[in-house]
C-alpha positions as CSV (number, residue, x, y, z in Angstrom):
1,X,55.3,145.2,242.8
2,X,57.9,147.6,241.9
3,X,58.6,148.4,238.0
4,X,62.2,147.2,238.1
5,X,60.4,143.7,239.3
6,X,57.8,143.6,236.6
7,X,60.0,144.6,233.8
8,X,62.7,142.0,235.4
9,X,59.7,139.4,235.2
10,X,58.6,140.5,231.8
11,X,62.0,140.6,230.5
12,X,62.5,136.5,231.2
13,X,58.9,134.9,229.8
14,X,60.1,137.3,226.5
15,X,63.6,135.3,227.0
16,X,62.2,132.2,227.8
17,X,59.3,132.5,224.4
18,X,62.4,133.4,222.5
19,X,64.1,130.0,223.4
20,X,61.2,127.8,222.3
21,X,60.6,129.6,219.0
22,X,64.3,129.1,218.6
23,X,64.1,125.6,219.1
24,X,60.9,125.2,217.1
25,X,63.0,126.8,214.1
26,X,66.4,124.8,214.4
27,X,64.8,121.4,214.9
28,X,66.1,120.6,218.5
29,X,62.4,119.6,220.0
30,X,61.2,117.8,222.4
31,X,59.2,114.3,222.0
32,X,55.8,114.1,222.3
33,X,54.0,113.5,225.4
34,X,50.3,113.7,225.0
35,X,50.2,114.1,221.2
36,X,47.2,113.3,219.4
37,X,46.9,113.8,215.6
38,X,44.3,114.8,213.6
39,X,41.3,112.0,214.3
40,X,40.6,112.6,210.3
41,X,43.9,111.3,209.7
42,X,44.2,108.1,211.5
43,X,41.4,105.9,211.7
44,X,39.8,105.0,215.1
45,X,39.2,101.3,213.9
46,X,42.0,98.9,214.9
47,X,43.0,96.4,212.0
48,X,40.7,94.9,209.3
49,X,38.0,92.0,210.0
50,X,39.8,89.0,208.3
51,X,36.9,88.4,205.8
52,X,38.5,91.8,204.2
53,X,42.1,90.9,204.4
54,X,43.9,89.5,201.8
55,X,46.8,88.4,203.6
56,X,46.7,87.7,207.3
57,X,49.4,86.3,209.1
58,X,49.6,83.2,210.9
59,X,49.5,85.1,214.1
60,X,45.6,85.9,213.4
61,X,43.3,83.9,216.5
62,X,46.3,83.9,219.1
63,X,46.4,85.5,222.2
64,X,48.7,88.5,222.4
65,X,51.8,88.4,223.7
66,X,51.9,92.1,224.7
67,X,48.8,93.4,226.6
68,X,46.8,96.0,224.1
69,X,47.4,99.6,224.7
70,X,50.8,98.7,226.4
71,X,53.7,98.4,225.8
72,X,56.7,95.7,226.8
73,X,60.6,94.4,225.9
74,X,60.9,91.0,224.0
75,X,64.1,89.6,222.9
76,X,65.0,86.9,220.1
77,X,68.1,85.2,218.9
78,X,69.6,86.3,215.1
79,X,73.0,85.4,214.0
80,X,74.2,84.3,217.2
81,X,73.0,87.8,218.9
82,X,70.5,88.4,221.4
83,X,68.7,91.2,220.3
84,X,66.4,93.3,222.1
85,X,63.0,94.9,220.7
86,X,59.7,97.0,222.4
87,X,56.1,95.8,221.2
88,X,53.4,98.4,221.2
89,X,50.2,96.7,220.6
90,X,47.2,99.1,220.1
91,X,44.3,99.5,222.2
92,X,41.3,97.9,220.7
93,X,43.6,95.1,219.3
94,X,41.7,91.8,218.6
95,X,43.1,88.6,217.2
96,X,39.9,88.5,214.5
97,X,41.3,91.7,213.1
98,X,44.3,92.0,211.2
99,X,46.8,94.9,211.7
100,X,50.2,96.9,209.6
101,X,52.8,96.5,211.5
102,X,55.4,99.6,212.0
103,X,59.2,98.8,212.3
104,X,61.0,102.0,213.6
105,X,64.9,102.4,213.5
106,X,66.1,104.9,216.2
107,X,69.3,107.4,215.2
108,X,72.9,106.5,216.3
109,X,73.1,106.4,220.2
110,X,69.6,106.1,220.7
111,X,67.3,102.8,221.2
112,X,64.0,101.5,220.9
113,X,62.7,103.0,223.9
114,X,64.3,106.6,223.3
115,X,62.5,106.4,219.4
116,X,59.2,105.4,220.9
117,X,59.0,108.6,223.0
118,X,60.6,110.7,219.9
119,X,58.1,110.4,217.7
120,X,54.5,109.5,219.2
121,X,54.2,106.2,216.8
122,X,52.8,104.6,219.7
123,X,49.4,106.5,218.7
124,X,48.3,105.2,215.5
125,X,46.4,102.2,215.2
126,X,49.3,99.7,214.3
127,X,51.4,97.2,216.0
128,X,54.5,99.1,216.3
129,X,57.9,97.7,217.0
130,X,61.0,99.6,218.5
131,X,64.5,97.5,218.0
132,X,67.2,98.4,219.4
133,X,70.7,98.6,217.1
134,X,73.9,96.8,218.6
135,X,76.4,98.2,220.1
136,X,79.2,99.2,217.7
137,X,82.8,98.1,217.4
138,X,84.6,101.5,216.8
139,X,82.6,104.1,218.5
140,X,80.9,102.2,221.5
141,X,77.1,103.1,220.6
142,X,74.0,101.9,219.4
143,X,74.1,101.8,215.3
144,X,72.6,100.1,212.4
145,X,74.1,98.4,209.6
146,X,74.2,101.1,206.9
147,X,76.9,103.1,208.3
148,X,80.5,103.0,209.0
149,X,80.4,103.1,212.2
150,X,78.3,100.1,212.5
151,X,79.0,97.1,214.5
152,X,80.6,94.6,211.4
153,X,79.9,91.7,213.5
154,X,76.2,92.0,213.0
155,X,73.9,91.3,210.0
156,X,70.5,93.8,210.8
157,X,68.8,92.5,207.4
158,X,68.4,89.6,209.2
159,X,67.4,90.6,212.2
160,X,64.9,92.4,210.9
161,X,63.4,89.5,208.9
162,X,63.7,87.1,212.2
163,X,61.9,90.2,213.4
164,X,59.2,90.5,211.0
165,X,58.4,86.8,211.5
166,X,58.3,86.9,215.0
167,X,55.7,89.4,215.0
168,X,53.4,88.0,212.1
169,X,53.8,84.8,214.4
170,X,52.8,85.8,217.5
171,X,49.7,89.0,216.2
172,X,47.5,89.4,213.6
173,X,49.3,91.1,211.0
174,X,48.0,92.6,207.4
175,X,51.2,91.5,205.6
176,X,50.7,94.0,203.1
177,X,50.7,96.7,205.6
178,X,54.6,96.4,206.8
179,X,56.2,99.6,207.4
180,X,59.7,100.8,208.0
181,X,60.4,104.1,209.9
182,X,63.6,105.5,210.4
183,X,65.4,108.6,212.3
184,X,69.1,109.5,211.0
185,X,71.1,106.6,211.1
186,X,67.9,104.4,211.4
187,X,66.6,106.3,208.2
188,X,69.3,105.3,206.9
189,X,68.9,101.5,207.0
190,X,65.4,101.9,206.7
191,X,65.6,102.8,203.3
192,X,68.6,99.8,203.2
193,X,66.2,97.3,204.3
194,X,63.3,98.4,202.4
195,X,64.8,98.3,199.6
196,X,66.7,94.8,200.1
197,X,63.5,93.1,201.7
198,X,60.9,95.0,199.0
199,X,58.6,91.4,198.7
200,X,58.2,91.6,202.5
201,X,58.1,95.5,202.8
202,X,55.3,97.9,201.5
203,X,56.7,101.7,202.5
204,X,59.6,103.3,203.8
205,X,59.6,106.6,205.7
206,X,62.6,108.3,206.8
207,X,63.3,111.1,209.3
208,X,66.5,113.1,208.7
209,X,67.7,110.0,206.8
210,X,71.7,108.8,206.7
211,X,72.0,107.0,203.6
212,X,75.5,106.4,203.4
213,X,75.4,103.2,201.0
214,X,72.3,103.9,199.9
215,X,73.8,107.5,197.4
216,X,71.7,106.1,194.0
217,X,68.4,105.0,195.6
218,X,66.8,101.5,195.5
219,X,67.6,100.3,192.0
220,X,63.8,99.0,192.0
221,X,60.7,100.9,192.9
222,X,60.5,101.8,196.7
223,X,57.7,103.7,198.4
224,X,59.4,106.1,199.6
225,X,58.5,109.2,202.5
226,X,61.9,111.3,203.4
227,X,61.6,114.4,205.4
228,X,64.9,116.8,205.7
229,X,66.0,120.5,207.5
230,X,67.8,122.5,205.3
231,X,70.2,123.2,208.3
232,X,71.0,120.4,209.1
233,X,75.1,120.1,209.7
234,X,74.9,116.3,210.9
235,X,73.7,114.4,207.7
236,X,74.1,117.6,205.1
237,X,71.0,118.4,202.7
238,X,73.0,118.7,200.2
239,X,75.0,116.2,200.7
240,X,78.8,115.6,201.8
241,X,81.6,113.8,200.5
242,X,84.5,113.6,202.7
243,X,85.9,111.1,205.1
244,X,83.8,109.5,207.4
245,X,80.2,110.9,206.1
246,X,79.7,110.6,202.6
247,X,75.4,110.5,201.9
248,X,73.9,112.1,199.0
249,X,72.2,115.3,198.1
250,X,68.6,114.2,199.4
251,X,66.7,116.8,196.4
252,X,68.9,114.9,194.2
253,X,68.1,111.1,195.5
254,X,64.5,111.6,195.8
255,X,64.1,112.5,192.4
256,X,66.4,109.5,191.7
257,X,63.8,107.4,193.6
258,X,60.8,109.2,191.6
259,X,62.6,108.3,188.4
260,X,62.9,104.3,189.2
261,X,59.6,104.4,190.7
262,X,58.2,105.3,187.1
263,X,56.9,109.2,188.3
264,X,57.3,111.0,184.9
265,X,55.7,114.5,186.2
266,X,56.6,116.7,188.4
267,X,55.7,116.9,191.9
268,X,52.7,118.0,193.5
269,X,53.3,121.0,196.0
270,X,52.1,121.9,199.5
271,X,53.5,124.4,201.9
272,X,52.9,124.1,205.4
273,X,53.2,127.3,207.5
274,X,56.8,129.5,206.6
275,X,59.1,126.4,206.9
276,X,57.5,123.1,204.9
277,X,57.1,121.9,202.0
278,X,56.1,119.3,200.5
279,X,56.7,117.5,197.5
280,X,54.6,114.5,196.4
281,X,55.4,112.5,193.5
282,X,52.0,110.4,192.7
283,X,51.8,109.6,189.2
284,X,54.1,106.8,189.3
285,X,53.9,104.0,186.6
286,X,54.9,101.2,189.3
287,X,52.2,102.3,192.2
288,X,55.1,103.4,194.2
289,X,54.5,107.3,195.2
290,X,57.6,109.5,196.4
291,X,56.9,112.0,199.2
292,X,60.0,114.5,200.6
293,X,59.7,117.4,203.3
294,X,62.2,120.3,202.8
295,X,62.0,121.8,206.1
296,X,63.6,125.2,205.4
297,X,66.0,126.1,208.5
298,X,65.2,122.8,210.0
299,X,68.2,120.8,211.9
300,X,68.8,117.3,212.7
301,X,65.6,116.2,214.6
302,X,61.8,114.7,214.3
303,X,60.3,118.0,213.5
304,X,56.7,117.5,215.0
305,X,56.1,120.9,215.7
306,X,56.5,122.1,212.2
307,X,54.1,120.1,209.7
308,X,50.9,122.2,210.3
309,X,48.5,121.2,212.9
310,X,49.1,117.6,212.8
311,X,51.9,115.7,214.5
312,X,54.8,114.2,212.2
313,X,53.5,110.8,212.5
314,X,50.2,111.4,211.1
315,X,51.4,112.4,208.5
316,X,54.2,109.1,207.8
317,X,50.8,107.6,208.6
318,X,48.9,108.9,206.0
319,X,51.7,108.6,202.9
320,X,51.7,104.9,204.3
321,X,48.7,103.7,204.3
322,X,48.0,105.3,200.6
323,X,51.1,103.4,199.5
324,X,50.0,100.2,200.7
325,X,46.1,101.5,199.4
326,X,48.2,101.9,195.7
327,X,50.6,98.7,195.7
């Protein structure tokens, strides 16, 4: 091999390293294929026996609907819609034991399937459930009910309370473990319908969050997890009012949050690596802990490569469960 060929060779793998740092920095990653998070961090036990669950749904004894370890499209009826939803039931699953229950929002233009791939929630030991938003009457995409854009025709509150029941109807489900996760837009309403249906919902975690009507925070304690790139020009970190986006200065409303939920100290501090910290706001009077990720440089994405050794959902996992562990 000549040198002109080997420094031609070398030359590329230097270009090609240099575009996945890149893209490791700026937030535009990939999803996860094979991720597996930290075994510490999510349990390897499926559900709770019911002897040790306080509140099991009437789902508990039936046969699944969805096979465990698979997962499959179910549809139901809401304010004259048909909406469409995926079911990932969890290997192991068994009708004795009761399990949470993970609602996740995709971003605008996305769907349940594309959300389920983004972020690896499929892993954890939880009935997780991927809806997909309805296509909206002024920009021709997916969206959910929090933002302008939104289909106006369409009530999402209740379609995710028809799709809360349906699942506690038809599996086992610890109804103090129900969980809202969210991705831009879907972050967005996440926080919208956690807040609205709090006596149904136990915690909240959002992903690059666009809380357009949502600019004070939940006027009554909300558990609340919000991660957020410094960089990121779609849904601003420090906010943006001007026509068409108008969300707030996320610092700003998760210390607005802390301050309803009761937390009267400052926030506990972890940095992960050169780019994340983390801010965890514990000693809260109402049981409801704040956690926010500054991802410093980050963009508009689901930032798994950047939270330490540990996939981005094991960590949502782990602020979840303790907030359910504290309510």
């Amino acid at each position: 091999m000549t040198a002109g060929v080997r420094n031609r060779i070398a030359g590329t793998a230097l270009a090609a390293a240099l575009v996945v740092f890149g893209l490791t920095i700026w937030g535009w990653n990939t999803a996860p294929t094979d991720a597996t998070a930290d075994p510490a961090a999510v349990p390897q036990v499926v559900g709770r026996s019911l002897n040790g669950t306080a509140n099991p749904s009437t789902g508990c004894g039936a046969a699944p609907e969805v096979r465990p370890g698979t997962t499959d499209q179910r549809a139901l009826h809401s304010s004259g819609h048909r909406r469409t939803y995926l079911v990932h039931v969890p290997g192991g699953y068994r009708p004795d034991r009761a399990v949470p229950v993970v609602i996740a929002f995709h971003g605008r233009g996305q769907s349940g399937r594309i959300i389920e791939s983004q972020t690896g929630l499929s892993n954890l030991p939880t009935i997780a459930v991927y809806p997909d938003g309805e296509i909206s009457d002024t920009i021709g995409v997916r969206a959910w009910q929090n933002a302008p854009y939104a289909n106006h025709q369409v009530d999402d509150i209740a379609f995710t309370e028809a799709l809360m029941r349906s699942v506690a109807a038809s599996y086992c489900v610890n109804l103090d473990q129900v969980f809202l996760v969210g991705h831009s837009n879907g972050g967005g309403f996440a926080a919208m319908a956690g807040c609205k249906l709090a006596d149904r919902v136990t915690a909240v975690a959002m992903v690059s969050a666009a809380m357009y009507d949502e600019t004070d925070g939940c006027p009554h304690p909300m558990s609340a997890f919000e991660l957020h790139g410094t960089n990121d020009t779609i849904i601003p970190y420090s906010g943006a009012a001007r026509p068409g986006i108008q969300v707030p200065d996320i610092a700003s409303w998760v210390r607005s949050q802390a301050a309803v939920n009761g937390c009267t100290t400052e926030p506990d501090t972890d940095v992960f690596g050169v780019f994340v910290t983390r801010f965890t706001f514990s000693d809260c009077a109402s049981n409801h802990p704040v956690v926010h990720l500054r991802v410093r440089h980050g963009g508009h994405a689901w930032h798994n490569e950047l939270i330490g050794d540990a996939p981005l959902y094991s960590h949502i996992w782990q602020f979840l469960t303790s907030a359910s562990a504290q309510a």
